[in-house]
C-alpha angles and dihedrals in degrees: 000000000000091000090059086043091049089053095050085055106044080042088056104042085058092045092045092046085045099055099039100048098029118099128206114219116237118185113179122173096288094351122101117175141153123209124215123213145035125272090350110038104236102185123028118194106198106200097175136031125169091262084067127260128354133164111215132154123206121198128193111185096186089057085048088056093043088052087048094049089039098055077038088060098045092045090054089045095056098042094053079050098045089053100043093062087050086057097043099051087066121097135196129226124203 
């Protein structure tokens, strides 16, 4: 049992660090920005408006608490998931 919790875990750390540091490329007509965070974009980091190159960084902390208590939540869902199948594969004999 601790090694599948040990996995979950492991599994969920990279997920968490991916979808908090890694940026998506938008790129609009005269517009070049990149988003922060995983499913609310925390950070935004606009490169291009239509007045030519910037280089200006926009932060939402609420939206960086809602990513945390989401990929809480997830991590919660699947290890109470990850615990129930251990308890249902035994079997009991009378």
């Amino acid at each position: 049992m601790l090694g599948r919790v040990l996995i979950v875990l492991f599994g969920w750390s990279v997920c968490f660090l991916a979808a908090i540091s890694l940026g998506f490329w938008r790129e609009w007509p005269d517009f070049v920005h990149v988003s922060y965070g995983f499913p609310f974009p925390w950070a935004v980091h606009v490169l291009v408006t239509f007045t030519g190159p910037t280089d200006f960084w926009s932060l939402n902390v609420s939206a960086l608490l809602l990513d945390i208590i989401f990929w809480i939540a997830v991590l919660a869902t699947v290890m109470v998931a990850a615990l129930r199948v251990k308890g249902t594969q035994r079997q009991v004999y009378r």
